[in-house]
N, CA, C and O atoms as CSV, one atom per row, in Angstrom:
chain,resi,resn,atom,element,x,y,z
A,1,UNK,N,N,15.372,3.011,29.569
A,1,UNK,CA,C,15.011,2.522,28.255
A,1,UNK,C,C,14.636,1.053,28.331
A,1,UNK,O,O,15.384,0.295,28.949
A,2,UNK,N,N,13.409,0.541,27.685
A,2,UNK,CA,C,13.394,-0.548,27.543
A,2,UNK,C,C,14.074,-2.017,26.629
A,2,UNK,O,O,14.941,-1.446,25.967
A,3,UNK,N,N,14.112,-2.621,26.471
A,3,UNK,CA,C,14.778,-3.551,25.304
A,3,UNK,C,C,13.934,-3.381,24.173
A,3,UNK,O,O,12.735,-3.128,24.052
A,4,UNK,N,N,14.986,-3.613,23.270
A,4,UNK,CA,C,14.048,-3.057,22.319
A,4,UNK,C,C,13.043,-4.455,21.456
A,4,UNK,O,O,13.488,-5.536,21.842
A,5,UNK,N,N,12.159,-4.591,20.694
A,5,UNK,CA,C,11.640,-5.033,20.586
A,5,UNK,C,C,10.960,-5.508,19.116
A,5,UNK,O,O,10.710,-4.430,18.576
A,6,UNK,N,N,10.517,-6.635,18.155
A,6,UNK,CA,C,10.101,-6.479,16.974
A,6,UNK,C,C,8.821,-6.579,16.529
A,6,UNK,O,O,8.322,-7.574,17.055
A,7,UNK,N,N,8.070,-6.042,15.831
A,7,UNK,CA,C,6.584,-6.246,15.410
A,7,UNK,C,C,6.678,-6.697,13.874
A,7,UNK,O,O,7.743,-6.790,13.264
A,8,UNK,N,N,5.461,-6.953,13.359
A,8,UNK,CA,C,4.883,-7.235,12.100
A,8,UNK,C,C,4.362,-6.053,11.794
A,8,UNK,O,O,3.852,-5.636,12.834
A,9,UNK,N,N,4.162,-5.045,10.676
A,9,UNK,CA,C,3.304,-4.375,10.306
A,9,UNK,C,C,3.152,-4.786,9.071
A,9,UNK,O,O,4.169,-4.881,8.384
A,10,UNK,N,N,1.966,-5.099,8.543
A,10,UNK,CA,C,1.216,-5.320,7.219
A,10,UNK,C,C,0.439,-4.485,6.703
A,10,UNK,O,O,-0.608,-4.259,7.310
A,11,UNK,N,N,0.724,-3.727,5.351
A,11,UNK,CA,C,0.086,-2.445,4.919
A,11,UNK,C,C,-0.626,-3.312,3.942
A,11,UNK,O,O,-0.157,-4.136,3.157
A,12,UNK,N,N,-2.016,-2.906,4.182
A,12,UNK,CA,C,-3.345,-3.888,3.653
A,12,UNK,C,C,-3.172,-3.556,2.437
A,12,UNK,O,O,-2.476,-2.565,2.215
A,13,UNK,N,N,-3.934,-4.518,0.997
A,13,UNK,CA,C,-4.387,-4.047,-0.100
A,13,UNK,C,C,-4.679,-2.385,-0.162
A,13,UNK,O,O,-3.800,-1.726,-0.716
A,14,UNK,N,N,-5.712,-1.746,0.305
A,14,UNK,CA,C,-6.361,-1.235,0.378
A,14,UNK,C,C,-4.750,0.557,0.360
A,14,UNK,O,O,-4.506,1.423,-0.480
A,15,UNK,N,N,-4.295,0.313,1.413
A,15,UNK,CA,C,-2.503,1.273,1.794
A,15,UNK,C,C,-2.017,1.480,0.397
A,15,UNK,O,O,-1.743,2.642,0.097
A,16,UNK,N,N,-1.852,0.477,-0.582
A,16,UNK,CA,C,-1.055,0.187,-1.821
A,16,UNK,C,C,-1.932,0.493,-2.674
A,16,UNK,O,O,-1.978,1.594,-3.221
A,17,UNK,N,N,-2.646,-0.353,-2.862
A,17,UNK,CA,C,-4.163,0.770,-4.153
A,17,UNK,C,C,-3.911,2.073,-3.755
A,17,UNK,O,O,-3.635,2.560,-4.851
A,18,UNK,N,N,-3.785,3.223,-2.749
A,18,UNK,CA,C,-4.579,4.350,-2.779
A,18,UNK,C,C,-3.149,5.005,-2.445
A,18,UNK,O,O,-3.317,5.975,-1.705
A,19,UNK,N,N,-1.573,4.748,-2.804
A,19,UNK,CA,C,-0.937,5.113,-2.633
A,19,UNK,C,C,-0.174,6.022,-1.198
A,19,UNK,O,O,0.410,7.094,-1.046
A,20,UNK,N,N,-0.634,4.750,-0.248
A,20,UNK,CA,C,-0.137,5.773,1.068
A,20,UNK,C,C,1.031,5.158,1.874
A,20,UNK,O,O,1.506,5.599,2.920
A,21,UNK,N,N,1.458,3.895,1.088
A,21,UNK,CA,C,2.821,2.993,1.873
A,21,UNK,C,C,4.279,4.189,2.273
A,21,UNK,O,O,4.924,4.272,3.318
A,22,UNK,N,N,4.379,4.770,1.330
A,22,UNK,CA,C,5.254,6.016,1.673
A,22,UNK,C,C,5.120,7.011,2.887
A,22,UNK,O,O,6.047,7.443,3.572
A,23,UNK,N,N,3.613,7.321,3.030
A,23,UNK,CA,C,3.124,8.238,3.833
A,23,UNK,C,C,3.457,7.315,5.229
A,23,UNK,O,O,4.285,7.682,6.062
A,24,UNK,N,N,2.578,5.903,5.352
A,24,UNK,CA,C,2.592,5.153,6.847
A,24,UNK,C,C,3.980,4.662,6.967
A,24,UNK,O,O,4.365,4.214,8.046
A,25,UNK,N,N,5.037,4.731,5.571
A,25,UNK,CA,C,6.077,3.835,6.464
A,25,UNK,C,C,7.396,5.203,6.518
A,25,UNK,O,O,8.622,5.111,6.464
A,26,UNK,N,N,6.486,6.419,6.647
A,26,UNK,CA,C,7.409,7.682,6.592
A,26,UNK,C,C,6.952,8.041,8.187
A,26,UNK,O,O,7.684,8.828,8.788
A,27,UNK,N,N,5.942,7.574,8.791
A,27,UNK,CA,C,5.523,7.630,9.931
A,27,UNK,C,C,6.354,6.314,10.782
A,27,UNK,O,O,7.042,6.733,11.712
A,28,UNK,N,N,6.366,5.563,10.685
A,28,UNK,CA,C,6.934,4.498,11.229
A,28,UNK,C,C,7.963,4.650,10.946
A,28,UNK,O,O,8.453,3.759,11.640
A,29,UNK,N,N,9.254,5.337,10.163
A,29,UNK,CA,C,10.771,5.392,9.931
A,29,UNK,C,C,11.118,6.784,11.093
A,29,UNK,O,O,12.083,6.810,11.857
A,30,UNK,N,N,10.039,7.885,10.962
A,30,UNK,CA,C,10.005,8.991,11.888
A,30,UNK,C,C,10.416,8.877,13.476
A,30,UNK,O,O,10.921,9.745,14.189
A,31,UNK,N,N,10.034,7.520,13.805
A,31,UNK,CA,C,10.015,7.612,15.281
A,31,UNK,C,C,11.281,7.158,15.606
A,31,UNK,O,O,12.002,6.401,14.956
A,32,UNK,N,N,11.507,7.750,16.792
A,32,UNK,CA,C,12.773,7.474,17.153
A,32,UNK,C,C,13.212,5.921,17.793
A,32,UNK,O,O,12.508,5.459,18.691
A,33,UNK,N,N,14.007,5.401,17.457
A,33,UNK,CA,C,14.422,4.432,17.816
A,33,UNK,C,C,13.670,3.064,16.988
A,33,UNK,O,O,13.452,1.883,17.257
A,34,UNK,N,N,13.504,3.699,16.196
A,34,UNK,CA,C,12.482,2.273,15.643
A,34,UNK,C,C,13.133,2.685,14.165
A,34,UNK,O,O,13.392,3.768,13.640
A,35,UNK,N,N,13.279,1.231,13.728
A,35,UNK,CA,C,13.489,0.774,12.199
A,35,UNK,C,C,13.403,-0.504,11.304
A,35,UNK,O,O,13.628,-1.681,11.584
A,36,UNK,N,N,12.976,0.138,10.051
A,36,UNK,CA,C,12.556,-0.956,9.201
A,36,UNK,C,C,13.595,-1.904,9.070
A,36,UNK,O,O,14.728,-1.619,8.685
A,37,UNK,N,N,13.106,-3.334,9.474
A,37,UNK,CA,C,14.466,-4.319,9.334
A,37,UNK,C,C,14.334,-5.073,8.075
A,37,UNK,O,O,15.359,-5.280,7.425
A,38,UNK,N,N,13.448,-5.412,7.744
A,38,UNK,CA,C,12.563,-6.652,6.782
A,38,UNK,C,C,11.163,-5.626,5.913
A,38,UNK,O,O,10.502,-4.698,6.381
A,39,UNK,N,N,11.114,-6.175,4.721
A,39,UNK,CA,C,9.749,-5.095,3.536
A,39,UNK,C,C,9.765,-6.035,2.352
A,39,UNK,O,O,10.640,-6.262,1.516
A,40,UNK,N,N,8.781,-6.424,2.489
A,40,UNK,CA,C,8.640,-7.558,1.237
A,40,UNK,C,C,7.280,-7.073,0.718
A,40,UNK,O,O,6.409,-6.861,1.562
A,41,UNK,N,N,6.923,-6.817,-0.954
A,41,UNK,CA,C,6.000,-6.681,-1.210
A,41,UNK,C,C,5.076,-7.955,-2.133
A,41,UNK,O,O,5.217,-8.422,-3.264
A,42,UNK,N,N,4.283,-8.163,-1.225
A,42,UNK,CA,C,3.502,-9.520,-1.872
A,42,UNK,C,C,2.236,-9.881,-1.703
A,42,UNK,O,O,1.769,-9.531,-0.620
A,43,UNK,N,N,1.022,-10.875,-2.909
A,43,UNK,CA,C,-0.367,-11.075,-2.838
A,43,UNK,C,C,0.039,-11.821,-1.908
A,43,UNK,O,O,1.152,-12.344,-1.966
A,44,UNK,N,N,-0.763,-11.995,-0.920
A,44,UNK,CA,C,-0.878,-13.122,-0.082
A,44,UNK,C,C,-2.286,-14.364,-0.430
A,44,UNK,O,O,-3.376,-14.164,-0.965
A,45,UNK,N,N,-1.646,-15.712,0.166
A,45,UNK,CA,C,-2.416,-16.522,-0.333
A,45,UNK,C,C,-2.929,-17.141,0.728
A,45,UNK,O,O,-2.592,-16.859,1.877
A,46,UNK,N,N,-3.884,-18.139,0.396
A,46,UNK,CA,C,-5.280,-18.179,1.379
A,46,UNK,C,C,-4.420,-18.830,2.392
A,46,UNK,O,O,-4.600,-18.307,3.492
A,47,UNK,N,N,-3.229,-20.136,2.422
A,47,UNK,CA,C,-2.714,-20.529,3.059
A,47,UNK,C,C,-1.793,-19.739,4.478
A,47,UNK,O,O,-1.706,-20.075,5.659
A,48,UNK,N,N,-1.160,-18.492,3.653
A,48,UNK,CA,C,-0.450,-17.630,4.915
A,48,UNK,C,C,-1.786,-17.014,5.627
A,48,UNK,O,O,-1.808,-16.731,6.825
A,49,UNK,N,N,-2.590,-16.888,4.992
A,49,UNK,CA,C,-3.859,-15.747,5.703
A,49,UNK,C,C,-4.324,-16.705,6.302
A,49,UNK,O,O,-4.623,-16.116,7.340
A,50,UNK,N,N,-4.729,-18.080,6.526
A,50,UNK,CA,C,-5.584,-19.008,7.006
A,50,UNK,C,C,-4.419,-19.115,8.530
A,50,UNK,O,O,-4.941,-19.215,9.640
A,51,UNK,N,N,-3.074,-19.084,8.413
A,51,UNK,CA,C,-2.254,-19.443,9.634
A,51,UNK,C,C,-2.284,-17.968,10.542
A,51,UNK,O,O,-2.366,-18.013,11.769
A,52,UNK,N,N,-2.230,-17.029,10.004
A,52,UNK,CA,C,-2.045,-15.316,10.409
A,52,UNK,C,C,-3.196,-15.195,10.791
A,52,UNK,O,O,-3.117,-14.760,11.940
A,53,UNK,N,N,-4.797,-15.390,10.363
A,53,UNK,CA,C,-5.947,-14.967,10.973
A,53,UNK,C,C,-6.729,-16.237,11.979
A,53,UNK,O,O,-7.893,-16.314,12.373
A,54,UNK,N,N,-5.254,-17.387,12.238
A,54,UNK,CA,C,-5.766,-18.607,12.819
A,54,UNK,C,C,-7.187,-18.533,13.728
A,54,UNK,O,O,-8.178,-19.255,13.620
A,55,UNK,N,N,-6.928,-17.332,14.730
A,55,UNK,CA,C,-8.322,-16.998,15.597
A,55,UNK,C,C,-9.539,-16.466,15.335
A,55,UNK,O,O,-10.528,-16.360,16.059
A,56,UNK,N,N,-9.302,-16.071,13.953
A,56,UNK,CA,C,-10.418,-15.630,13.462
A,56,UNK,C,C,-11.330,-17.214,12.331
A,56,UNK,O,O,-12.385,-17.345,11.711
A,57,UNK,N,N,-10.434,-17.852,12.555
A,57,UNK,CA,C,-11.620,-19.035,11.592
A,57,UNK,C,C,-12.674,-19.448,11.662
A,57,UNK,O,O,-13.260,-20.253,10.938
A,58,UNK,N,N,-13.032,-18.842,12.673
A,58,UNK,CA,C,-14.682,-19.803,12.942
A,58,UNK,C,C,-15.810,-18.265,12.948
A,58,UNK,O,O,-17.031,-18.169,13.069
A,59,UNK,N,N,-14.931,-17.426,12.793
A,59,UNK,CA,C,-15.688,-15.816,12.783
A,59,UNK,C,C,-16.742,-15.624,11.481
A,59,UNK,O,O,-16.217,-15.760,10.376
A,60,UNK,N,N,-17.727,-15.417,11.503
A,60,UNK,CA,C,-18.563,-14.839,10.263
A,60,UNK,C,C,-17.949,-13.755,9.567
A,60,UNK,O,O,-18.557,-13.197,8.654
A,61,UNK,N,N,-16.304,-13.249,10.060
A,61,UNK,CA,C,-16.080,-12.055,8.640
A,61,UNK,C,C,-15.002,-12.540,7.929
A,61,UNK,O,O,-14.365,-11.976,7.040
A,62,UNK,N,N,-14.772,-14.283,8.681
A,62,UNK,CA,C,-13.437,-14.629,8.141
A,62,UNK,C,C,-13.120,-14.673,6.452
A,62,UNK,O,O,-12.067,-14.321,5.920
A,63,UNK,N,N,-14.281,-15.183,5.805
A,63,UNK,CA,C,-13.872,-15.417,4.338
A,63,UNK,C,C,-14.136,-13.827,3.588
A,63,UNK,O,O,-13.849,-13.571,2.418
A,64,UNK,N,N,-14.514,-13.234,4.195
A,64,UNK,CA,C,-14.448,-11.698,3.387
A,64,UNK,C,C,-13.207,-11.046,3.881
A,64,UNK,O,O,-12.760,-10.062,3.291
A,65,UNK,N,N,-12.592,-11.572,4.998
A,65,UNK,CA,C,-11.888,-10.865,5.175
A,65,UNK,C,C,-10.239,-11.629,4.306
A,65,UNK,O,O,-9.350,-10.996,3.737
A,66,UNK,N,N,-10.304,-12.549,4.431
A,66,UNK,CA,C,-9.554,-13.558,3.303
A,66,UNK,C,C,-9.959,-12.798,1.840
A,66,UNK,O,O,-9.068,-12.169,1.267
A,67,UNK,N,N,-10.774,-12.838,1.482
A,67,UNK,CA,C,-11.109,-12.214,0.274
A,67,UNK,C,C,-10.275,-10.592,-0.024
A,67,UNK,O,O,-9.668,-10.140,-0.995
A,68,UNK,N,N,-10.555,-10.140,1.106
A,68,UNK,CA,C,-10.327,-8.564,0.971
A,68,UNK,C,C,-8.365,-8.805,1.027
A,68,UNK,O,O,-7.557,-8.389,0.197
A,69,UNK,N,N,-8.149,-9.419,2.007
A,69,UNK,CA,C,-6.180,-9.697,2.333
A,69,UNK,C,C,-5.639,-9.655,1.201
A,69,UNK,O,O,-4.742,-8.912,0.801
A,70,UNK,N,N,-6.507,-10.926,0.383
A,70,UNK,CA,C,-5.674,-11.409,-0.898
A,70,UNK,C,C,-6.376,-10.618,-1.953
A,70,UNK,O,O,-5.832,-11.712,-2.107
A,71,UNK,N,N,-6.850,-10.068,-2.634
A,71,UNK,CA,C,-7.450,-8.728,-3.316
A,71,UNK,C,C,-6.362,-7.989,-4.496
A,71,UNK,O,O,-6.606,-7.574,-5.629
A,72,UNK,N,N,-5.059,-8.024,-3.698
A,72,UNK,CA,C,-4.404,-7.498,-4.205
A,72,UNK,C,C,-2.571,-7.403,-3.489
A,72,UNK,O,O,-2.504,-8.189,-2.543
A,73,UNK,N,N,-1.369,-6.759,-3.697
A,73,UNK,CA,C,-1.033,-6.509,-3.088
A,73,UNK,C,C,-0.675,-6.178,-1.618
A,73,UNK,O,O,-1.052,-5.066,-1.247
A,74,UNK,N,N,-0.128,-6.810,-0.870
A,74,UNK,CA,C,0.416,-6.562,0.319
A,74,UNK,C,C,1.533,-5.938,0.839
A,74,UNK,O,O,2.291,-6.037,-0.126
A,75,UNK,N,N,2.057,-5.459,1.554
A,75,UNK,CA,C,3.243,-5.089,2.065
A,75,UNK,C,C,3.934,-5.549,3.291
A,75,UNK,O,O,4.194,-4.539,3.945
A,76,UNK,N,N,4.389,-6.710,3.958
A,76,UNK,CA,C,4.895,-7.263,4.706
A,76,UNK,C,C,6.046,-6.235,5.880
A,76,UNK,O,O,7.216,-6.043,5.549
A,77,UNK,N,N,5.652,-5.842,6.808
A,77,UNK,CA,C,7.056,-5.263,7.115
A,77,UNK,C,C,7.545,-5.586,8.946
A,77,UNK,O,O,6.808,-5.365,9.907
A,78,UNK,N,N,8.987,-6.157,9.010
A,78,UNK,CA,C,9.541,-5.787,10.412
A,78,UNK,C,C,9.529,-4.521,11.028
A,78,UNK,O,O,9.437,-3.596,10.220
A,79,UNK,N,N,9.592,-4.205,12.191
A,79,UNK,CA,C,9.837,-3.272,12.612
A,79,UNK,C,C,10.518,-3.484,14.281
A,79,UNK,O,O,9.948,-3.952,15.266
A,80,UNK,N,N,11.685,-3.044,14.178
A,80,UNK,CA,C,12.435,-3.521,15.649
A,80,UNK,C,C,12.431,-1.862,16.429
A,80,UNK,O,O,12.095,-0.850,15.815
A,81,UNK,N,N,12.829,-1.874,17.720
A,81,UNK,CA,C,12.749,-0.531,18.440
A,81,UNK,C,C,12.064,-1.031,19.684
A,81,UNK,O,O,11.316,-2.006,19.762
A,82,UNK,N,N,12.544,0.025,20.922
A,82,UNK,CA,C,11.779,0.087,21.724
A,82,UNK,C,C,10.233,0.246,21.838
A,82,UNK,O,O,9.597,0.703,20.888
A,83,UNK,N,N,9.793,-0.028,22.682
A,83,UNK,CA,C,8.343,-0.150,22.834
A,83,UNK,C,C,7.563,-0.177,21.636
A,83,UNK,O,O,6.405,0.240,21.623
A,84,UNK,N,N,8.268,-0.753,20.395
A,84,UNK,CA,C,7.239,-0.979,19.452
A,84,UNK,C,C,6.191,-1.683,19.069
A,84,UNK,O,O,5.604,-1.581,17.992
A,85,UNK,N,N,5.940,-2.436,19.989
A,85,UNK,CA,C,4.823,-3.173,19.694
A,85,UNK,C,C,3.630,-2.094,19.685
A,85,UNK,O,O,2.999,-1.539,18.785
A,86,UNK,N,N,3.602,-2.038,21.292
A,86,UNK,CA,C,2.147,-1.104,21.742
A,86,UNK,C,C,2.428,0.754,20.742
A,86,UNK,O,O,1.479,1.482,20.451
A,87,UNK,N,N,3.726,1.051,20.464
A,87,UNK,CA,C,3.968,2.050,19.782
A,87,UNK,C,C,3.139,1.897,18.800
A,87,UNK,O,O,2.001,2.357,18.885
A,88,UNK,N,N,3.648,1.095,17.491
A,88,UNK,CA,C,2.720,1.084,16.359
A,88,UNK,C,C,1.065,0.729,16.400
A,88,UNK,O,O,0.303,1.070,15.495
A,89,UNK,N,N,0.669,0.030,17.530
A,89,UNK,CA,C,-0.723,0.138,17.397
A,89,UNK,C,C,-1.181,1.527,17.979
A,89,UNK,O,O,-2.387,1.763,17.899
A,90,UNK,N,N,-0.606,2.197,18.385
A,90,UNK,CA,C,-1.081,3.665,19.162
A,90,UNK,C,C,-0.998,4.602,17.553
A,90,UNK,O,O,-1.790,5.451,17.143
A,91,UNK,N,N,0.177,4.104,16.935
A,91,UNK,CA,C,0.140,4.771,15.374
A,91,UNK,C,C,-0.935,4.700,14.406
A,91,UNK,O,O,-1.424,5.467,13.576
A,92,UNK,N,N,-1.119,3.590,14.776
A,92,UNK,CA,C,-2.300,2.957,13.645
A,92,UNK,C,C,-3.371,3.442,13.969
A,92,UNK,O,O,-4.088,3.844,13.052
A,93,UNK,N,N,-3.841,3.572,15.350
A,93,UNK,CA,C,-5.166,4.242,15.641
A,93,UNK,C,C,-6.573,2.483,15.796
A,93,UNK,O,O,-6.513,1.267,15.619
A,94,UNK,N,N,-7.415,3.328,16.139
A,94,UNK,CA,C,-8.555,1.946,16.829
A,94,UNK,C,C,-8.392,0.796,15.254
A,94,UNK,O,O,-7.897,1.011,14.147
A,95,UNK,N,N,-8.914,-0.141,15.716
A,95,UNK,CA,C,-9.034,-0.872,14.319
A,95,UNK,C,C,-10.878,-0.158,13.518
A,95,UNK,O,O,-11.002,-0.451,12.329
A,96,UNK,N,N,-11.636,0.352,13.907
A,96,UNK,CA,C,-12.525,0.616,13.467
A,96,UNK,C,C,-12.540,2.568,13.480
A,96,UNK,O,O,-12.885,3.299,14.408
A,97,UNK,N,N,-11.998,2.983,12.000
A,97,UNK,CA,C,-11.500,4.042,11.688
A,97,UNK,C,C,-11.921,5.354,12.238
A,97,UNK,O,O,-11.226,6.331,12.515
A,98,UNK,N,N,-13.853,5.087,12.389
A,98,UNK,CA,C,-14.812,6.493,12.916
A,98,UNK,C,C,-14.329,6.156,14.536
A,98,UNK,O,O,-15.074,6.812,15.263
A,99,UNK,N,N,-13.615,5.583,15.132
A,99,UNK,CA,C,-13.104,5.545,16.472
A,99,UNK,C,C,-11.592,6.103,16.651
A,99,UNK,O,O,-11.089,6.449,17.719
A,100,UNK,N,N,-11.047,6.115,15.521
A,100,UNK,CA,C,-9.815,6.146,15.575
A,100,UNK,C,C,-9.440,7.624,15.810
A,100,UNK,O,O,-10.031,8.523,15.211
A,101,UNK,N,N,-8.637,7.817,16.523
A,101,UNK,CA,C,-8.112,9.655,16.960
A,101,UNK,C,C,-7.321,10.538,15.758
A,101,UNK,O,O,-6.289,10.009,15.343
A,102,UNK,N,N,-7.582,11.424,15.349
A,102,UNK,CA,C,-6.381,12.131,14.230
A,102,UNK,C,C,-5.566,11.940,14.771
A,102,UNK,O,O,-5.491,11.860,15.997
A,103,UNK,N,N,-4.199,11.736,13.478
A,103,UNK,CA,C,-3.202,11.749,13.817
A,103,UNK,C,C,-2.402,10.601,13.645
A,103,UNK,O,O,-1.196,10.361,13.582
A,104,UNK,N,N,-3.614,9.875,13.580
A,104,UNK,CA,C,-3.229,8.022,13.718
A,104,UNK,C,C,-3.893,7.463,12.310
A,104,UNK,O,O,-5.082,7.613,12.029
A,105,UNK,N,N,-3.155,6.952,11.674
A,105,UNK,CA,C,-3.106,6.408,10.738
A,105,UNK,C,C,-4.548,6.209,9.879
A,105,UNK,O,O,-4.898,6.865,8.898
A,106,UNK,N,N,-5.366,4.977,10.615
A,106,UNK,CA,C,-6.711,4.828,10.012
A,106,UNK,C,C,-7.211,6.197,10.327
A,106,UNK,O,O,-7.784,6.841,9.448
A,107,UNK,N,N,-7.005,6.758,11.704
A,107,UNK,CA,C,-8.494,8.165,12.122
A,107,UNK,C,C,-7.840,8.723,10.865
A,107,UNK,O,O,-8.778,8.822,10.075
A,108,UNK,N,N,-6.945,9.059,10.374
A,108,UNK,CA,C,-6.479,10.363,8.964
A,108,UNK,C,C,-7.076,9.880,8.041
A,108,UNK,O,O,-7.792,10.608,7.354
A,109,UNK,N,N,-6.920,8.167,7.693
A,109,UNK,CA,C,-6.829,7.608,5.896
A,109,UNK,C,C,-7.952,6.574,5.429
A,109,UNK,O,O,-8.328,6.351,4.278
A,110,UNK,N,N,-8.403,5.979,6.665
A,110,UNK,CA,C,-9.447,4.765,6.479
A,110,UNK,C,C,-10.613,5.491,6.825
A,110,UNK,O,O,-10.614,6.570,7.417
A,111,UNK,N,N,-11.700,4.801,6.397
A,111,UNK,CA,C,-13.205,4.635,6.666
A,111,UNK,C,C,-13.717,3.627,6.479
A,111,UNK,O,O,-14.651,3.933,5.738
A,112,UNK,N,N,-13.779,2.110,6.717
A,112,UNK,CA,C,-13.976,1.183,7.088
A,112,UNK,C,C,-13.419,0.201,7.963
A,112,UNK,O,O,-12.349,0.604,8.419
A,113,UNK,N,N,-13.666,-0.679,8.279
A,113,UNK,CA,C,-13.550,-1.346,9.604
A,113,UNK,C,C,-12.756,-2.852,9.231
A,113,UNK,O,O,-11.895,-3.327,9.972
A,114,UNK,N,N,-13.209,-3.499,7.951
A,114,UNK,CA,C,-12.240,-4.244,7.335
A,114,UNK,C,C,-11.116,-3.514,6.845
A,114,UNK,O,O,-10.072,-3.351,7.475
A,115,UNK,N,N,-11.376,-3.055,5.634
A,115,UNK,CA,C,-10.473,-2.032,5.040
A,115,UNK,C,C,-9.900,-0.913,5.869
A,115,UNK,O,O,-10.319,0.237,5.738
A,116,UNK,N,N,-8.851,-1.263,6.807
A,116,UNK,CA,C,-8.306,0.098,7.781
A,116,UNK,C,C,-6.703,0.235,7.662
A,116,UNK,O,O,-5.929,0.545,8.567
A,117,UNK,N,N,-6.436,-0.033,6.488
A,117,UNK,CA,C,-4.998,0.140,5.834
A,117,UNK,C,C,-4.275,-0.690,6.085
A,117,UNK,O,O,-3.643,-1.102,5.112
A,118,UNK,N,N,-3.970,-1.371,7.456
A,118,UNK,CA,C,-2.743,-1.590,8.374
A,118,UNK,C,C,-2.987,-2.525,9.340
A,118,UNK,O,O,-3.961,-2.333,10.068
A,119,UNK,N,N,-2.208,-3.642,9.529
A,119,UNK,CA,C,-2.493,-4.713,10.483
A,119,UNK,C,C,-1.260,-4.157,11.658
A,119,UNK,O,O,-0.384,-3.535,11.058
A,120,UNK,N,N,-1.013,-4.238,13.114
A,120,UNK,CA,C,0.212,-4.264,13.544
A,120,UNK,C,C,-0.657,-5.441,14.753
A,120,UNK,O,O,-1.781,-5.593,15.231
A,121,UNK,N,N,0.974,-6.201,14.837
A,121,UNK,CA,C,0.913,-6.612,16.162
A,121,UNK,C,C,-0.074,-6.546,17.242
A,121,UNK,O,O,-0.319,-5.341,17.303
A,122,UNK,N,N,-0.826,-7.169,18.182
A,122,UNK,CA,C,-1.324,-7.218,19.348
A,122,UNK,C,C,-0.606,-7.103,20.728
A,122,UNK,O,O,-0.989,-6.631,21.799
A,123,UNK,N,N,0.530,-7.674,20.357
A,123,UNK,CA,C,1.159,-7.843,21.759
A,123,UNK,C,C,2.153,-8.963,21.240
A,123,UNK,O,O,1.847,-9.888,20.487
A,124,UNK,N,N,3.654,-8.653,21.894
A,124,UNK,CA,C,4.793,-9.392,21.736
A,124,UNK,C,C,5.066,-10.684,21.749
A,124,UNK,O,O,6.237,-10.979,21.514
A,125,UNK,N,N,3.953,-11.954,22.058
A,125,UNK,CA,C,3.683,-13.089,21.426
A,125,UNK,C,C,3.466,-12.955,20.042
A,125,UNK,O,O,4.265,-13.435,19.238
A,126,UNK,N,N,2.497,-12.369,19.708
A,126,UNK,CA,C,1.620,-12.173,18.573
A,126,UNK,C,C,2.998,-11.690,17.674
A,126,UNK,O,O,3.168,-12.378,16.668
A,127,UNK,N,N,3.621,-11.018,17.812
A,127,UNK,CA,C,4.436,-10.191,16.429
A,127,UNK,C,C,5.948,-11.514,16.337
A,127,UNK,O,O,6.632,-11.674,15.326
A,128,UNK,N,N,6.143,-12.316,17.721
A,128,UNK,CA,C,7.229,-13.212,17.021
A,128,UNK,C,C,6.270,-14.292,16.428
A,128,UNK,O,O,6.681,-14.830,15.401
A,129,UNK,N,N,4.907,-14.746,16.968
A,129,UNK,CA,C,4.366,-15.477,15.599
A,129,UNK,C,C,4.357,-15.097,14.650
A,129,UNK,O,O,5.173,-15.678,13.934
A,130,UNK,N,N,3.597,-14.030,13.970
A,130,UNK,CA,C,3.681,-13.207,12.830
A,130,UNK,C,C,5.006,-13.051,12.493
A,130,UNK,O,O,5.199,-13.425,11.336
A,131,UNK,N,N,5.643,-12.792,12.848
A,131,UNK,CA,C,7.055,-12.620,11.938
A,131,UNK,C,C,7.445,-13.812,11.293
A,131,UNK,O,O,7.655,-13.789,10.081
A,132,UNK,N,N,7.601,-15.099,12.098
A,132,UNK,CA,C,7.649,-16.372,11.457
A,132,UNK,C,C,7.079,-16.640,10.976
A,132,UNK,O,O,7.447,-17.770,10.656
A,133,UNK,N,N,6.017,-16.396,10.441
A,133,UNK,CA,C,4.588,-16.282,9.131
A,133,UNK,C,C,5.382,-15.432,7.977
A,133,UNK,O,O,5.717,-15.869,6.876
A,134,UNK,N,N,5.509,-14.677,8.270
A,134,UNK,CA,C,5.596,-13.565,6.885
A,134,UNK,C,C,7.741,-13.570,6.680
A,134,UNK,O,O,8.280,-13.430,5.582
A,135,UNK,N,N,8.441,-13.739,7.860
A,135,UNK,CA,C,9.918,-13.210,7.687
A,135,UNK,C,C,10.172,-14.727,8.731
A,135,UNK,O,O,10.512,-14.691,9.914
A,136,UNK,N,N,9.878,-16.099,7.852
A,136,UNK,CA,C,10.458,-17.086,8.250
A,136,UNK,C,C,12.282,-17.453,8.387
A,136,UNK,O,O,12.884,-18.318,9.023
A,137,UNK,N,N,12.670,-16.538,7.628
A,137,UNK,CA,C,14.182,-16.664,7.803
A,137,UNK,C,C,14.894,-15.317,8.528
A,137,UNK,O,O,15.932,-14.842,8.068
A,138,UNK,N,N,14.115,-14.664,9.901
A,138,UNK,CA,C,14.039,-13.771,9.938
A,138,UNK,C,C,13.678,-14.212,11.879
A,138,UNK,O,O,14.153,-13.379,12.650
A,139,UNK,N,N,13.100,-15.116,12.388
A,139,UNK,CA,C,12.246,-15.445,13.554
A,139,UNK,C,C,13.409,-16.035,13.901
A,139,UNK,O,O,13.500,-16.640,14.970
């Protein structure tokens, strides 16, 4: 067994409009060894999205994609467990949905490439930054 490990998952505007936070975080409570530690539901503002999409600032989809983050509702969530980092992105499926495999989150629920429900982690740098972004009393 490996140590176990924590990610960020963020259920986009888009998860909460169309009523599927139940469905993805009934998938993510399912797996074994993994559980919700931290769930905060909140708009996010240009300031947390400007530190969270830091690498994306100089990108041509950055301010639509700022636009689309803050839109509405967010869902903030920990998730500790073994191999969860690379776990939940294998859940989530490709970030661009007509790539994504059934079974996996966007391939079932998304059809766009901004709009793909669900942010997780990159890799275990990435999710203890993110966590201190979103679950500062929590890192």
């Amino acid at each position: 067994m490996s140590s176990p490990q924590r990610t960020l998952v963020l259920l986009k505007p888009d998860a909460v409009a169309r009523g599927l936070v139940g469905e993805i975080l009934s998938r993510i409570e399912r797996k074994a060894h993994w559980r919700i530690t931290a769930l905060e539901l909140r708009t996010l503002d240009a300031a947390t999205l400007e530190q969270h999409y830091a690498e994306h600032l100089d990108k041509p989809f950055y301010g639509e994609l700022v636009d689309f983050m803050s839109s509405g509702p967010s869902i903030a969530v920990m998730v500790e467990g073994e191999s969860v980092v690379e776990g939940v992105r294998l859940l989530a499926g490709r970030t661009n949905p007509l790539q994504a495999g059934p079974g996996t989150i966007r391939g079932d629920y998304a059809s766009h490439v901004q709009e793909n429900l669900i942010h997780a982690s990159d890799c275990v740098d990435a999710a203890e930054r993110e966590i201190k972004i979103f679950f500062p009393g929590r890192a």
